[in-house]
C-alpha positions as CSV (number, residue, x, y, z in Angstrom):
1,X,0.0,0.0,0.0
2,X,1.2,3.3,-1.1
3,X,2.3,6.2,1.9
4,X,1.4,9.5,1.3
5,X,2.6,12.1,3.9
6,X,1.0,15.1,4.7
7,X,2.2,18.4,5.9
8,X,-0.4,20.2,7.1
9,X,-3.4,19.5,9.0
10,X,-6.1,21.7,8.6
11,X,-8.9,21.4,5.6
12,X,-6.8,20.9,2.5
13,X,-4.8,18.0,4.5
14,X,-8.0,16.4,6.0
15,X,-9.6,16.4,2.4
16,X,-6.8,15.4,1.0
17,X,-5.7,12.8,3.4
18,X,-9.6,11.0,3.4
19,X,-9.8,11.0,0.0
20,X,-6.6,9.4,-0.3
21,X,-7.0,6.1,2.3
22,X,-10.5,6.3,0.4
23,X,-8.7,5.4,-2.7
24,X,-6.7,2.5,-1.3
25,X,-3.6,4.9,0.3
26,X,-1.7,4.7,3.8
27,X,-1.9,8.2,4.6
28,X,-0.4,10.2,8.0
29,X,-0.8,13.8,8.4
30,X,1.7,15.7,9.9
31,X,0.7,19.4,11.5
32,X,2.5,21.9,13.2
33,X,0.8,23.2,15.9
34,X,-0.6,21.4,19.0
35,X,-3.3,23.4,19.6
36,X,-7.0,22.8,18.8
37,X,-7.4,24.1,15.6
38,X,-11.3,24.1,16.0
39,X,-10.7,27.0,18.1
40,X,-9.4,28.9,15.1
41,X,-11.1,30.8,11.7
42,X,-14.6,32.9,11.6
43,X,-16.7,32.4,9.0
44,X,-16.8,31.0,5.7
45,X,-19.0,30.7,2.8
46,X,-20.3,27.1,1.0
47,X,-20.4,26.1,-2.5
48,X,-22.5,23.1,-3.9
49,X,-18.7,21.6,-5.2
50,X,-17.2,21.3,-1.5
51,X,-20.9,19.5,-0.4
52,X,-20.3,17.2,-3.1
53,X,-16.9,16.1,-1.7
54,X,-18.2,15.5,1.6
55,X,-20.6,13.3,0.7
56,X,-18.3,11.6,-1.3
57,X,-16.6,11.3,2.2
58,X,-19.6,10.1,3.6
59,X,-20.2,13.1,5.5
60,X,-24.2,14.4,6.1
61,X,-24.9,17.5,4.5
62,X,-28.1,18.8,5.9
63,X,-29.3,22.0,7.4
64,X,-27.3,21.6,10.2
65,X,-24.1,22.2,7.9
66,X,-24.7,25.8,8.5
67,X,-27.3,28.8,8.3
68,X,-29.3,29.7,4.8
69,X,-29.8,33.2,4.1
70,X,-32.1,34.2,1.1
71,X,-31.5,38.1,0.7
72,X,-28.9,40.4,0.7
73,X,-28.8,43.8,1.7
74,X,-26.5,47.3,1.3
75,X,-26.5,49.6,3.9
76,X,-26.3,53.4,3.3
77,X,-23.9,55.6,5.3
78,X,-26.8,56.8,7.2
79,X,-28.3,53.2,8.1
80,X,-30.8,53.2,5.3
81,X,-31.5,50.0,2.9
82,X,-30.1,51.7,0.0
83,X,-30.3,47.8,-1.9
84,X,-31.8,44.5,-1.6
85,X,-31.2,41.5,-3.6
86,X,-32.1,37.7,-3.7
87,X,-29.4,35.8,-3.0
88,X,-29.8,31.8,-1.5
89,X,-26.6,30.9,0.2
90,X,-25.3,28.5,2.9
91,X,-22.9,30.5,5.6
92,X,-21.2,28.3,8.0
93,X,-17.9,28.4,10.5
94,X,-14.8,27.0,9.4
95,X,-14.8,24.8,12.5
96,X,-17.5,23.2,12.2
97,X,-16.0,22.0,8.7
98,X,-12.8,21.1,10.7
99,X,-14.7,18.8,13.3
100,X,-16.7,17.3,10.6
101,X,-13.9,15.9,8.6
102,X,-11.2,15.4,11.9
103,X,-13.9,13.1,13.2
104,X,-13.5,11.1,10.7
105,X,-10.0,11.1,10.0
106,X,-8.2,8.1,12.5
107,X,-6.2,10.0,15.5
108,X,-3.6,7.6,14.8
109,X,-2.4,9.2,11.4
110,X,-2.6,12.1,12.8
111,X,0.2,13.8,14.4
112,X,1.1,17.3,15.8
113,X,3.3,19.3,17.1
114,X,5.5,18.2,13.5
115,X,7.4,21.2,11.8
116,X,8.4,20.4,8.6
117,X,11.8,21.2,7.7
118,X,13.1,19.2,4.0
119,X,12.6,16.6,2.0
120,X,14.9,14.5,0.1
121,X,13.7,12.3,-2.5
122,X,15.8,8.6,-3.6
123,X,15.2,4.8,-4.5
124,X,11.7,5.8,-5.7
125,X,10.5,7.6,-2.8
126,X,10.6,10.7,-0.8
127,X,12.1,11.7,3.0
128,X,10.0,14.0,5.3
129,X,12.4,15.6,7.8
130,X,10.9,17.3,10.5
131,X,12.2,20.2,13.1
132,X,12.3,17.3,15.9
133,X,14.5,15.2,14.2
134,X,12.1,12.5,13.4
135,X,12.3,11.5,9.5
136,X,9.3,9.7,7.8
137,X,9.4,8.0,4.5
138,X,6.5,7.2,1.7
139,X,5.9,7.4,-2.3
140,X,4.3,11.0,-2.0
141,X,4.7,14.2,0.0
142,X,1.6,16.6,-0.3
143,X,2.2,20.2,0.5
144,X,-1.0,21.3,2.4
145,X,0.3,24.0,4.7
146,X,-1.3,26.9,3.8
147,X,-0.8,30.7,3.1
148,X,2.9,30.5,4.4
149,X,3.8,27.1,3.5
150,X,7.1,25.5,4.4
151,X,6.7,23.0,1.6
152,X,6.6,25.7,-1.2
153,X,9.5,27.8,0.1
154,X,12.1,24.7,1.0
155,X,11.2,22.4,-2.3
156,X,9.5,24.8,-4.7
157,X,11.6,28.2,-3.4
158,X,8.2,29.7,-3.5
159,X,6.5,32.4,-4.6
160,X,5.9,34.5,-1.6
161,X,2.1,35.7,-1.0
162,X,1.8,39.4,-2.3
163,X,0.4,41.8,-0.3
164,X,-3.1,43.0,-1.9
165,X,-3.4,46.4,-0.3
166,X,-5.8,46.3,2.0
167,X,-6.5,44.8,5.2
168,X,-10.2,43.3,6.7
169,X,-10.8,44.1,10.5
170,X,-12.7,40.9,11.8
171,X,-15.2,40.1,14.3
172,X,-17.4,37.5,15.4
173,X,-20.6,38.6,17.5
174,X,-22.9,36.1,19.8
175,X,-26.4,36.2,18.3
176,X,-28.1,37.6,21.9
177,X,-25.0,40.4,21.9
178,X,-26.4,42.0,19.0
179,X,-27.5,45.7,19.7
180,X,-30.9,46.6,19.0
181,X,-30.1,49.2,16.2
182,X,-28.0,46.7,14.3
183,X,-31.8,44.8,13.7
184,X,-31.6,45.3,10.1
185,X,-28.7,43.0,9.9
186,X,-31.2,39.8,11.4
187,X,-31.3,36.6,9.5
188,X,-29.7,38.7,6.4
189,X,-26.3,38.7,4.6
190,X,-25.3,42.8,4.6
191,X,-23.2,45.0,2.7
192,X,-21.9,48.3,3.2
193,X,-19.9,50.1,0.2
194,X,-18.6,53.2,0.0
195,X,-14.9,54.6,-1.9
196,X,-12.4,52.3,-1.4
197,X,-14.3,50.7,1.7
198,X,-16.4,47.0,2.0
199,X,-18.0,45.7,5.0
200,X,-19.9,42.4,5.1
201,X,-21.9,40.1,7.8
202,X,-23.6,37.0,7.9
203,X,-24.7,34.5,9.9
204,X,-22.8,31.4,10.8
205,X,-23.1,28.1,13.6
206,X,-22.5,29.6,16.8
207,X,-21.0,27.3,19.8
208,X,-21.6,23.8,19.3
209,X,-22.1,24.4,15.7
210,X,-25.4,25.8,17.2
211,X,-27.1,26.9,13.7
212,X,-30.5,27.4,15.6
213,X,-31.5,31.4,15.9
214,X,-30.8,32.8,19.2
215,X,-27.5,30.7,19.4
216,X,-26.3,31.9,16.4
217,X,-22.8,34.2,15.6
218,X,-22.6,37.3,12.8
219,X,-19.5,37.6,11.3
220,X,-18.8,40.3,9.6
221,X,-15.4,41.8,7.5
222,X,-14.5,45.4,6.8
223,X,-12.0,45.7,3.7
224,X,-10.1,48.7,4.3
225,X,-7.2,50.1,2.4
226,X,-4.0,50.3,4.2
227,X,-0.7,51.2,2.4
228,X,1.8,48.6,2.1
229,X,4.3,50.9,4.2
230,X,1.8,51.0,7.0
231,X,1.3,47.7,7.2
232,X,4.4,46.6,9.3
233,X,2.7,48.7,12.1
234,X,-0.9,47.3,12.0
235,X,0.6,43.4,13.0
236,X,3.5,44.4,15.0
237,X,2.9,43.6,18.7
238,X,4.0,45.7,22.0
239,X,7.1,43.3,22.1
240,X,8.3,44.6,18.5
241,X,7.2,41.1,17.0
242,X,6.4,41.4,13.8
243,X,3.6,38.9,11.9
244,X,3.2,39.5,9.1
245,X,0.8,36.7,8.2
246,X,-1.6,37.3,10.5
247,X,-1.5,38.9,14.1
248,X,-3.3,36.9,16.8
249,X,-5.8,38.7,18.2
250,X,-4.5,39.5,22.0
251,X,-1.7,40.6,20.7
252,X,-3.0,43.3,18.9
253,X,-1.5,47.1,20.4
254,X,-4.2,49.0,22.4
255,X,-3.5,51.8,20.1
256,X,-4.6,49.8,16.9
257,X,-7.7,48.7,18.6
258,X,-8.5,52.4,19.2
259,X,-7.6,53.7,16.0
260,X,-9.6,51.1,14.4
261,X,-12.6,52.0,16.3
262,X,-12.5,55.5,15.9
263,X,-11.9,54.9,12.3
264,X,-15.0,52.8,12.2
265,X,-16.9,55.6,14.2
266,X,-16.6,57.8,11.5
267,X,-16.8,55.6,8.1
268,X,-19.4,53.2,8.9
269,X,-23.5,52.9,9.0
270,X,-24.6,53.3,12.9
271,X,-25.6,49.4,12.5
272,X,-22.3,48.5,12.0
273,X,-20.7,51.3,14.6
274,X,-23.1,49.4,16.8
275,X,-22.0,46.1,15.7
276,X,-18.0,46.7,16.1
277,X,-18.6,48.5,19.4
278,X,-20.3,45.5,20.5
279,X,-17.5,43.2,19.8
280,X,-15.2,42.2,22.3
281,X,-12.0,40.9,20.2
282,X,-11.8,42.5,16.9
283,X,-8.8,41.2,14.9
284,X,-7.0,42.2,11.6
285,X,-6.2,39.9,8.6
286,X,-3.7,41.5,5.7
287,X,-5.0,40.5,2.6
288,X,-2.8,38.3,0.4
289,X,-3.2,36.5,-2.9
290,X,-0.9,33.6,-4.4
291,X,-0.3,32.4,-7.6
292,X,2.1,29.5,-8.2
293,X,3.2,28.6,-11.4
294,X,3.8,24.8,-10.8
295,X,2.5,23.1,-7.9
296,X,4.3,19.5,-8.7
297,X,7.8,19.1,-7.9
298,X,8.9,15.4,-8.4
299,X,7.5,13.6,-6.0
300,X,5.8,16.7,-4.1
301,X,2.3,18.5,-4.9
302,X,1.1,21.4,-4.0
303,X,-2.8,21.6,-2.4
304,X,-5.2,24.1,-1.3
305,X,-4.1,27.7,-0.1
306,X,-0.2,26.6,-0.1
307,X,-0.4,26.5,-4.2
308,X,-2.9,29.3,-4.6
309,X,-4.4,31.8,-2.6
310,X,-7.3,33.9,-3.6
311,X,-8.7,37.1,-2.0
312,X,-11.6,36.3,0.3
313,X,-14.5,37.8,-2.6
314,X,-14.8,34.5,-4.5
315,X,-15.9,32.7,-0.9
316,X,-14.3,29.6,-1.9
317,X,-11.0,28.9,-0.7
318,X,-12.4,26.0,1.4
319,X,-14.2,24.5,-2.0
320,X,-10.6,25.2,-3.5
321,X,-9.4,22.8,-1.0
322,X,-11.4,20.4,-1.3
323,X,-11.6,20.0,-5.2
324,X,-8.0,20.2,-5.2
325,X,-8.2,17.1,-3.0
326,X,-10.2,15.2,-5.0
327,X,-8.8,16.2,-8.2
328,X,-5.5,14.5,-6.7
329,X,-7.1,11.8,-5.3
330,X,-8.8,11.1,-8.9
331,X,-5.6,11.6,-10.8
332,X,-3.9,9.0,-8.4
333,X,-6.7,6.9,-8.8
334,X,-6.6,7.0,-13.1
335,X,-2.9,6.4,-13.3
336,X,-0.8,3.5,-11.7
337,X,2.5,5.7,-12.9
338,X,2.8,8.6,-10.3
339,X,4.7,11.2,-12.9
340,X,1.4,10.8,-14.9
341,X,-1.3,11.3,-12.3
342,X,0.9,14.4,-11.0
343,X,1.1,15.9,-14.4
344,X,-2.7,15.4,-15.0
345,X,-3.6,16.7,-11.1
346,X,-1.1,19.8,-11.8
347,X,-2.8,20.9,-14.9
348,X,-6.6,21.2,-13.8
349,X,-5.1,22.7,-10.4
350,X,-2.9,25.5,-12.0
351,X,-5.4,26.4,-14.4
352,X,-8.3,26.5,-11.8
353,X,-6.6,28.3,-9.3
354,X,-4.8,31.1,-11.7
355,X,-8.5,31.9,-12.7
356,X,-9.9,32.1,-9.0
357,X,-6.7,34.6,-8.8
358,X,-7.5,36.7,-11.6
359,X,-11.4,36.9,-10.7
360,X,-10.7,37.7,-7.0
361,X,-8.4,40.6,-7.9
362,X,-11.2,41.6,-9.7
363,X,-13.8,42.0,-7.1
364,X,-11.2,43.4,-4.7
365,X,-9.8,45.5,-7.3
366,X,-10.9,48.8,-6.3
367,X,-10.1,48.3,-2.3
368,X,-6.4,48.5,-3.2
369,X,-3.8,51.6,-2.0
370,X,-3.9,52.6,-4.4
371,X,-6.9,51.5,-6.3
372,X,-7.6,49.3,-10.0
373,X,-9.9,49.2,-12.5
374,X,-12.0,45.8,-11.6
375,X,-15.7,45.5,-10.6
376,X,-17.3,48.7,-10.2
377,X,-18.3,49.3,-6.5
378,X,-22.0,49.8,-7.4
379,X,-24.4,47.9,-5.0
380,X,-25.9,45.4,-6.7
381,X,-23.5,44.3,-9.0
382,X,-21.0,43.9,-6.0
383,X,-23.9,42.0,-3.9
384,X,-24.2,39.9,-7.5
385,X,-21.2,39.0,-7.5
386,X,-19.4,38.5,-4.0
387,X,-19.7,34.8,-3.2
388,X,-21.8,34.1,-6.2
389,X,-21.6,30.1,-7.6
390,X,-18.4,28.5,-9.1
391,X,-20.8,27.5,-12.0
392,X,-21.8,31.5,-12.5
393,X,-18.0,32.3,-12.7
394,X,-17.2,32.4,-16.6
395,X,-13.9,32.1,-15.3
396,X,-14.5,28.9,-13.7
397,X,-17.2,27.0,-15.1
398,X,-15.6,25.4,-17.8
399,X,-13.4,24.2,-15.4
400,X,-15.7,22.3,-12.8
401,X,-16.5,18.5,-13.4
402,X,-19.1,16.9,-10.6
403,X,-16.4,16.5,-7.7
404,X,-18.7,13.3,-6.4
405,X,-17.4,10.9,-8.8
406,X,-14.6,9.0,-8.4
């Protein structure tokens, strides 16, 4: 039986590892941190491609996979509805996707705590080497470590994510913490667009994966432009720390916090003034988008957010993922000669994720310091196409085949 190894141990690798021992593999996943990574991520949108992988998993897909919203709504400056639209979508939490498919993945192939540090590849297979010391050997290493992944810098020598231009202030809200004069934003998916500026809510699963209403969590995202140069200030902590990937929230500077929210005061709607206020732990994510040319090295591929990151508009980084998965899995599957199956995963993957790129940069176009021409910042076509389906995409839709089959 075949070994596949695993460097990464969040959605892509879950995906990715299932998929594989579904198709006949020995598969061990190998993640960094030793934290629960349940406890991590806000919000995320669905797509009908990532539901058809996880029920090729096995995994129910019901109503309990998250909470529908069927309208959309853009907020004024003043408060007022100044749009509404029809829009059907499934919003969920990126840990109740994490539960769902760690609970089924064996605790025995999965270890923490496991830094990846090389590879080398001889006698027809490949070498894991890890920070510890520890060295694990198998026919395939699968790159699945996201945004800042170890495997593409050591075995591809990148690229390196490139900064976008703009930030998005975060925040997720308890359901019973939400202030009276934020009603408009109940059991709706909300906008607010003005120059240069996006904010967004919805609803997600709220502890428990709790999807009923009154136990439910708003998320909500403001895109705001900030200057590369600035940058380097917004995620450096009081110790002089800087991270750039991502600042965890508690160690955020007082004096960010407080600029944020006095910048908030005086940009956004009073629902959303009300909403920010309200939140406890607001925390700041740079914006980032990755393209890789090649995402097969030898024996080595690419999966996920380490091979191609796309700016948050398209929604779909999780459906990403998880078609990347099985696209490898089905590869693997069609050819008994691994340099074939690589080649053929490698095409489909470059080409669908350089397109999720393009149209992402797109939509986010006109957030940038400074800005591009991309989608015009008028309500409704914003509202139209934020999150829209994979299938609606002319980028994409050529480029999806049903993810359920084998």
């Amino acid at each position: 039986m075949p070994r596949a190894l695993i460097i990464g141990g969040s959605l892509g690798g879950l995906f990715a590892g299932l998929l594989l021992r579904q198709a006949g593999w020995q598969v061990t996943v190998f993640e960094r941190s030793t934290g629960d990574l349940a406890s991590r991520g806000a919000g995320i949108g669905t797509h009908v491609e990532q539901f058809d992988v996880m029920r090729r998993l096995g995994i129910t897909v019901d109503e309990s996979i998250g909470v529908a919203v069927r309208a959309r709504i853009c907020l004024g400056r003043d408060g007022a509805v100044i749009a509404r639209l029809p829009f059907e979508k499934i919003l969920t939490s990126w840990a109740l996707f994490y539960r769902a498919l760690r609970r089924h993945f064996p605790d025995d192939c999965y270890r923490a705590g496991m830094q990846f540090e090389h590879a080398v590849e001889r006698d027809g297979g490949i070498t894991a080497v890890f920070a510890n010391g520890v060295r694990e050997a198998g026919e395939l290493l699968i790159g699945a470590d996201g945004l800042s992944s170890t495997v593409r810098t050591r075995i591809f020598g990148g690229p390196a994510p490139r900064y976008a231009g703009y930030i998005a202030w975060r925040g997720v809200l308890d359901e019973p913490a939400l202030p009276p004069s934020a009603r408009e934003l109940a059991d709706i998916y909300g906008f607010f667009l003005a120059p240069h500026e996006m904010l967004l809510s919805y609803w997600q699963p709220g502890a428990d994966d709790d999807a009923r209403p009154g136990r439910r969590r708003l998320n909500w995202m403001w895109y705001h432009p900030l200057h590369a140069s600035r940058l380097a200030d917004i995620v450096t902590d009081a110790t002089g720390r800087r991270h750039d990937a991502g600042i965890p929230p508690p160690l955020i500077r007082p004096d960010v916090i407080a600029a944020f929210r006095a910048e908030a005061r005086a940009l956004l709607p009073p629902q959303y003034v009300a909403v920010t206020e309200a939140t406890a732990a607001p925390f700041v994510q740079p914006i980032y988008d990755l393209e890789s040319p090649r995402v097969v090295s030898g024996r080595v591929a690419l999966i996920g957010d380490a091979a191609f990151v796309a700016r948050p508009h398209v929604g779909a980084g999780v459906s990403k993922a998880a078609l990347n998965a099985a696209w490898l899995a089905d590869a693997l599957t069609a050819h008994s000669d691994l340099a074939a199956a690589l080649a053929r995963y490698e095409t489909r993957a470059v080409a669908f994720g350089a397109a999720m790129v393009a149209r992402a940069r797109f939509l986010g176009a006109y957030l940038e310091s400074p800005p591009r021409a991309g989608l015009t910042p008028d309500p409704v076509a914003v509202m139209q196409a934020i999150g829209a389906p994979l299938r609606d995409i002319p980028e994409l839709k050529g480029q999806l085949v049903d993810a359920a089959s084998a």
